[in-house]
N, C-alpha and C positions, 0 to 999 in steps of 0.2 A: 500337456493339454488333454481334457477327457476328450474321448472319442464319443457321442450321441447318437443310441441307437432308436428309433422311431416305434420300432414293434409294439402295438399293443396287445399286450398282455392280459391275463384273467380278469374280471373284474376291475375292465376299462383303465387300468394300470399302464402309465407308457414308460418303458426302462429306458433310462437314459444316461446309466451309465454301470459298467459290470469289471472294475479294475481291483486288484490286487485282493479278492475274495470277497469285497464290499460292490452291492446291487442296490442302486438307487433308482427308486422307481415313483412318477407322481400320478398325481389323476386330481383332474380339475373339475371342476362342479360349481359353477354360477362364478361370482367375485372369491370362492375360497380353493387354496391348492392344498392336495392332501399333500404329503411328502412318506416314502416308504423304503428304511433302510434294511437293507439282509443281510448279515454277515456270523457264520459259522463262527463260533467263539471258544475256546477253552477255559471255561468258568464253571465253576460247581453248580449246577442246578438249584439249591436252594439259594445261593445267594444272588443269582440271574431275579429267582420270584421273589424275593424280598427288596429288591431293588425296583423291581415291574409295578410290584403290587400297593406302594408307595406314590400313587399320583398324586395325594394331596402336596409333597414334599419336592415334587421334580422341580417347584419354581428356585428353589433351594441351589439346585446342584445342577444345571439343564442352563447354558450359555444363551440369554437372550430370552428367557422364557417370562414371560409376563404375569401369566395367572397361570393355578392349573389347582384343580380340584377333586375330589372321587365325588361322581354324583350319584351313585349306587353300590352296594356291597351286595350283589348277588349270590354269591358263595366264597368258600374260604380263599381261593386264587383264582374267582370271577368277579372283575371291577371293571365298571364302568365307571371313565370318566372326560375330563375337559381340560385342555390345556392351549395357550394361546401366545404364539411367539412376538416376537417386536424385532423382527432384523433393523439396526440400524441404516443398511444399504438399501432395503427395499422400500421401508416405511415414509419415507421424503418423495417416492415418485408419485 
């Protein structure tokens, strides 16, 4: 079972959960929850941003992911974008 820590964090972030090198942290804002995951990874840099820099495609390869879009191409590895999940288990309440 996770253990939930209450602290908030930077940027109204509340972590609520920091096991096995993975930091789960959310921050709610009206009817929307952010969700924010941390975890130190051994992966080659370029292919970390070639996978980041792919929003239009996370609906592709991303569990539950509904739409997801690049709504801006600011710079070569600055994108803005939108993406929008459908949890099965939450979506019915």
């Amino acid at each position: 079972m996770i253990e939930f820590n209450k602290e908030i964090t930077k940027g109204g972030w509340i972590e609520k959960s920091d096991k096995k090198g993975v930091k789960v942290s959310i921050r709610k804002d009206g009817s929307t929850v952010g969700t924010l995951i941390e975890s130190v990874i051994d992966v080659p840099f370029e292919v970390v941003i070639s996978v980041l820099t792919e929003v239009d495609l996370y609906k592709e390869f991303t569990p539950f992911m509904d739409k997801s879009s690049m709504e801006k191409d600011v710079a070569r590895n600055c994108k803005i974008g939108f993406s929008s999940n459908k949890f099965p288990f939450l979506t019915a309440r």
